[in-house]
C-alpha positions in Angstrom: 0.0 0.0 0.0 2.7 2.5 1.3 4.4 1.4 -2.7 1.1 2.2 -4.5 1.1 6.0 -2.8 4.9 6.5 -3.5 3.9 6.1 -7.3 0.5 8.4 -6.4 2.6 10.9 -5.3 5.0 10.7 -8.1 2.5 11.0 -10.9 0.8 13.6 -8.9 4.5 15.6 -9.0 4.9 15.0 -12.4 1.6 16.4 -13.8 1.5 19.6 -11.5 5.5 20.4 -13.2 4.4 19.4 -16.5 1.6 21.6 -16.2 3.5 24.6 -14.9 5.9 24.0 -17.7 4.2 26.4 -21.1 4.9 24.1 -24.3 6.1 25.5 -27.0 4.0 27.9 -29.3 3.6 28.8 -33.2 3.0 32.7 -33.8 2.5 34.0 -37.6 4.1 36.5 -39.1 2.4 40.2 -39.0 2.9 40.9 -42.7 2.3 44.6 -42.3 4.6 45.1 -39.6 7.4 43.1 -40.9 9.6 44.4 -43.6 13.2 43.4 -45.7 15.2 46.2 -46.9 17.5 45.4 -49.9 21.1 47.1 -50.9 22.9 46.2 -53.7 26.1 47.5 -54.9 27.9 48.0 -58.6 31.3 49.6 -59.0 29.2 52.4 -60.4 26.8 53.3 -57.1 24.4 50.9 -55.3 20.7 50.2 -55.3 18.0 49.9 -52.5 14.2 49.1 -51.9 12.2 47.0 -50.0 10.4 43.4 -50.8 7.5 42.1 -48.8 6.7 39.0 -47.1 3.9 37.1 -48.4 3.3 34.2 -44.8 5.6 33.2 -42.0 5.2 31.4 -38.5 7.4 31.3 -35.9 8.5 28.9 -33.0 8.5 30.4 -29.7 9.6 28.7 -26.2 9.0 30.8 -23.4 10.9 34.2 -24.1 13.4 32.2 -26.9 12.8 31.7 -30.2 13.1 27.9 -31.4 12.0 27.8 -35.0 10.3 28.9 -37.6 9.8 30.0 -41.3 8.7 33.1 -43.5 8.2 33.6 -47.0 9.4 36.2 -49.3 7.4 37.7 -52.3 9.4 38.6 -54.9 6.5 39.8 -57.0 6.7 42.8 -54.4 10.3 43.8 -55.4 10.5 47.9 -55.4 13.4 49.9 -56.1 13.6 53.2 -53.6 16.5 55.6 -55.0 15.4 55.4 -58.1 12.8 58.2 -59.0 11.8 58.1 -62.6 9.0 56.4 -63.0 10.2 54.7 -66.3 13.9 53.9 -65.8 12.6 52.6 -61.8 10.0 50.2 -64.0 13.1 49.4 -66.6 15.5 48.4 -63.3 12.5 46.4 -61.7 11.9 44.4 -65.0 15.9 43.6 -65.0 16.1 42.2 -61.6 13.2 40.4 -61.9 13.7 38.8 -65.3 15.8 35.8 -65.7 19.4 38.1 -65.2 18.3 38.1 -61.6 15.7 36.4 -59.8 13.8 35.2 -62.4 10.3 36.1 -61.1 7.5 34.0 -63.6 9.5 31.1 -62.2 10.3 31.6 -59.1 7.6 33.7 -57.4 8.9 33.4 -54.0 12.1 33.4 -51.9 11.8 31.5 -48.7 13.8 31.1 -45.0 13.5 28.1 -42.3 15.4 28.3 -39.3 17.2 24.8 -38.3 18.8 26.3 -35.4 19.0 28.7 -32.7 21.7 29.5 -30.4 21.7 32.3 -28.3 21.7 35.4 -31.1 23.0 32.7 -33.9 20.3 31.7 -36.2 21.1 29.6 -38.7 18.8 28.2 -41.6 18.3 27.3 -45.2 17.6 30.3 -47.9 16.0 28.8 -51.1 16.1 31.2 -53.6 15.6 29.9 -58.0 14.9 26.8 -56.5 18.5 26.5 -54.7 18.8 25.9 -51.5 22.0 27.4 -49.1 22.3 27.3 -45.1 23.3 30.9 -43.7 24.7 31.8 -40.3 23.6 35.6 -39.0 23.6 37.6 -35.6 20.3 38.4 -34.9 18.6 41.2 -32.1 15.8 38.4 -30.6 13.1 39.8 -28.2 10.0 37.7 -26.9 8.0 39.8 -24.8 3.8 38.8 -23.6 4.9 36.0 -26.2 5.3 38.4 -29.3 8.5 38.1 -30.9 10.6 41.0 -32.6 13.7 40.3 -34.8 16.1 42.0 -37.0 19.0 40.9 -38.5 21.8 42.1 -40.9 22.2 39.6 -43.5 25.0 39.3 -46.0 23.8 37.1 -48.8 26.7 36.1 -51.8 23.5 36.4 -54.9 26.3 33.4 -57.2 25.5 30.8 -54.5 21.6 31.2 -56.0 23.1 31.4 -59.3 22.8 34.9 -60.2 25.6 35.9 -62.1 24.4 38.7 -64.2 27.3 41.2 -64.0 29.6 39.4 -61.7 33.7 39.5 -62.1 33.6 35.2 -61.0 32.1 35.2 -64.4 33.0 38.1 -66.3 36.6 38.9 -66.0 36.2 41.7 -68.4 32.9 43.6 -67.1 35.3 46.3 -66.1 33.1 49.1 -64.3 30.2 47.2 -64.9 30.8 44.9 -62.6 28.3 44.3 -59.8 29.5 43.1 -56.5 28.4 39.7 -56.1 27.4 40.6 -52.3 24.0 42.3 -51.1 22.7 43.2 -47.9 19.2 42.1 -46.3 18.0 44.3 -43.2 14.8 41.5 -42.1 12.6 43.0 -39.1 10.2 39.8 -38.2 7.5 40.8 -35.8 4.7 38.1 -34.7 1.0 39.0 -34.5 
């Protein structure tokens, strides 16, 4: 008898910390509030706009994130220093043509995180169909569980096969050479 209310007890224990313990949660991806800033760079100047995100979810345990996943609408490319109308319609038709990223075919640009260690998130970008794991710093904050990110992402454009305008392809593109390199400033925040 004494045996049967050891194990009473025990199970007792167990479901009062397994019911203090929160399990992990899944919050989308506020569209509106989240934004990605693009630069890109030529030996000439440099270019810079925004692109939207079309869905994402995210992973939260507690006040860490875990996981997660958004995706990137390329359909939603905009160029911001340029200001005429018709040569800012003329760049926008480049980069999405099949120079660049190849829109018709490739609608969307996507991000899942495989891991997350303290402000390291690592994860696989699949742009044109190709697939890469980056490694970024990240500024993290789960508060009331929302989530806020932003990182600083360096992306090489090759890896995805993009090689309009690069010297690893064009020795003799001279000063119209585009640096292979271009920055992603991603602000995630959960509804």
């Amino acid at each position: 008898m004494k045996s049967v209310k050891v194990v009473i007890a025990t199970l007792a224990l167990g479901l009062i910390t397994f019911a203090g313990v929160a399990a992990p949660k899944v919050v989308n991806v506020n569209k509106t509030a989240s934004s990605i800033a693009w630069l890109a760079k030529k030996v000439t100047g440099e270019h810079n706009g925004t692109v939207g995100i079309s869905a994402g979810a995210l992973n939260i345990d507690g006040n860490k994130l875990i996981g997660g996943n958004f995706t990137i609408d390329l359909k939603t490319i905009k160029a911001l220093d340029i200001t005429d109308p018709g040569y800012n319609q003329k760049f926008i038709g480049h980069i999405t043509s099949g120079d660049f990223f190849e829109v018709e075919k490739f609608p969307t640009a996507s991000f899942v995180i495989t891991k997350v260690a303290g402000n390291q998130v690592t994860g696989n970008l699949t742009v044109k169909g190709i697939t890469k794991s980056i490694t970024f710093p990240a500024e993290i904050s789960v508060k009331g569980g929302k989530l806020s990110a932003k990182a600083n992402i360096t992306i090489d454009r090759t890896d995805f096969n993009i090689k309009y305008g690069s010297k690893k392809f064009f020795d003799s593109i001279g000063d119209k050479a585009i640096y292979d390199d271009f920055a992603l400033t991603v602000s995630l925040v959960s509804e």
